[in-house]
KOLPALUM-362110 format. One line per field, with one value per residue (C-alpha): x, y, z. Coordinates in steps of 0.2 Angstrom, whole numbers, plus 5000, padded with zeros to 4 digits. Layout:
N
c1	[X/...]
c2	[Y/...]
c3	[Z/...]
// end
This chain:
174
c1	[4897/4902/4911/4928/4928/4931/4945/4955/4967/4978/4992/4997/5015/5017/5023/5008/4989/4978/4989/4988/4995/4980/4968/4973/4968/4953/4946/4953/4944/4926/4926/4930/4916/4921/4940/4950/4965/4979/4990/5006/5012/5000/5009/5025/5034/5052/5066/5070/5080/5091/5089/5069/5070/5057/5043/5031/5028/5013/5020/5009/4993/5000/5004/4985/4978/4989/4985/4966/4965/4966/4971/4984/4987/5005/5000/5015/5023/5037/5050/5069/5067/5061/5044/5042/5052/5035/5033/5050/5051/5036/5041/5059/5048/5040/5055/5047/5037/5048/5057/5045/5029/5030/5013/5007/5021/5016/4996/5002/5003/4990/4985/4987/4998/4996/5004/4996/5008/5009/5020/5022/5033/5040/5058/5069/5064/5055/5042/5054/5054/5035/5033/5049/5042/5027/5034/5044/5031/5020/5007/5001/5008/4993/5002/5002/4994/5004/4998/5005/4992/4991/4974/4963/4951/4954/4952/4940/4956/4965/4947/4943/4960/4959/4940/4949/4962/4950/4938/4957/4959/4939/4942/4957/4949/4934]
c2	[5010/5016/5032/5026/5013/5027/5033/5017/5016/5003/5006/4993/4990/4977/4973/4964/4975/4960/4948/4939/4954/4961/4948/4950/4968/4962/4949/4960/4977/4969/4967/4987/4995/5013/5010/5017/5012/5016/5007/5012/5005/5017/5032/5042/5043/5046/5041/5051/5066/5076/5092/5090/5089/5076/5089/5089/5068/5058/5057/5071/5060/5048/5062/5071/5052/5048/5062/5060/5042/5038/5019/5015/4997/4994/4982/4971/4953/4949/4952/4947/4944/4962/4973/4978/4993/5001/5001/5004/5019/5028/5021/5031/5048/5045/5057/5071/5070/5075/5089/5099/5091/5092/5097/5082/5070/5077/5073/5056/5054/5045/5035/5015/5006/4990/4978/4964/4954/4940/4927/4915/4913/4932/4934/4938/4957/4959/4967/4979/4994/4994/4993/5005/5018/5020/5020/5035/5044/5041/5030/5014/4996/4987/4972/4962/4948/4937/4923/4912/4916/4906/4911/4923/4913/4908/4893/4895/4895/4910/4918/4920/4926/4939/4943/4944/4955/4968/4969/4972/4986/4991/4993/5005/5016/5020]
c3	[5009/5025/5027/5035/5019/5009/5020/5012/4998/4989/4981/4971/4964/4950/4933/4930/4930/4930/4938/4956/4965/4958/4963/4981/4980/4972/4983/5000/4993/4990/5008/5009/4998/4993/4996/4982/4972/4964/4951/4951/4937/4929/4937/4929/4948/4944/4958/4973/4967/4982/4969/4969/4948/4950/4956/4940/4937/4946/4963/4966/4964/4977/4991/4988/4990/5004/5012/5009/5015/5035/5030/5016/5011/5001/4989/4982/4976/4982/4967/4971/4991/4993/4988/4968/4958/4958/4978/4980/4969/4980/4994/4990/4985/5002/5007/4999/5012/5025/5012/4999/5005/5025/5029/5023/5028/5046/5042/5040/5059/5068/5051/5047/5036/5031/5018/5007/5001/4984/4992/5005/5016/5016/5016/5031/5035/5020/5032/5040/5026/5030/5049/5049/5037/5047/5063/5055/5051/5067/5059/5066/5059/5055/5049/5034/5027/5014/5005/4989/4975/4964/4956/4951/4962/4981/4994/5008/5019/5011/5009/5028/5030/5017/5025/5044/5036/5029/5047/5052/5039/5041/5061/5059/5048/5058]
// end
């Protein structure tokens, strides 16, 4: 394991644990020994609140690994044209970032953002949130790679892009 691999997190936001989203993060991490992930579905992560009620649930666990890793990967399906409930609800917390956590929303500048994706072809600006997000926080857009899974297992074509896509992931974590 090198030491930029452990730089790398997923976070993964699904309904389903063991499902293809899953898969994907599976067969992308192997490539990326030491990376870490993060199950969000797992996670108590209430929705943005303006009054900061939400201060004691799991989004904590997110902003320390967030702020640990120099790479984070935004792992999702693509549920109703757009990113999952569970992506969507951190991605909305994200503004605690810039409000009660601004050290580390400002940490965040300089790192890499990248988005693996369970569907194919990707909605009109379904890409846009994530491009957008880290262009807000001064990250770089690494870019995503989407593919239709339809297996727990994967065709030599989609595996060489899923192997292409984490030397792309491995490269901006060194």
């Amino acid at each position: 394991m090198s030491e930029a691999d452990s730089n790398i997190l997923f976070l993964l936001g699904t309904s389903n644990p063991a499902g293809k989203t899953r898969a994907l993060v599976d067969a992308t991490s192997m490539h990326l020994p030491g990376s870490h992930l993060i199950d969000l579905g797992r996670l108590s992560i209430a929705p943005y609140d303006y009054d900061h009620r939400h201060e004691a649930d799991d989004f904590s666990v997110v902003a320390e690994a967030v702020d640990a890793a120099q790479v984070i990967i935004f792992a999702t399906p693509v549920y109703w044209y757009s990113m999952s409930a569970q992506l969507k609800v951190t991605f909305d917390r994200l503004t605690d970032l810039t409000e009660t956590r601004k050290s580390v929303g400002k940490r965040l500048a300089g790192k890499t953002m990248f988005a693996l994706v369970n569907g194919d072809p990707l909605p009109e600006g379904f890409l846009v949130p994530f491009s957008g997000t880290a262009g807000y926080f001064h990250m770089h857009w690494g870019g995503a790679l989407n593919l239709a899974v339809e297996s727990r297992t994967f065709p030599e074509n989609q595996q060489a892009r899923i192997k292409n896509f984490a030397a792309c992931i491995s490269q901006a974590a060194k």
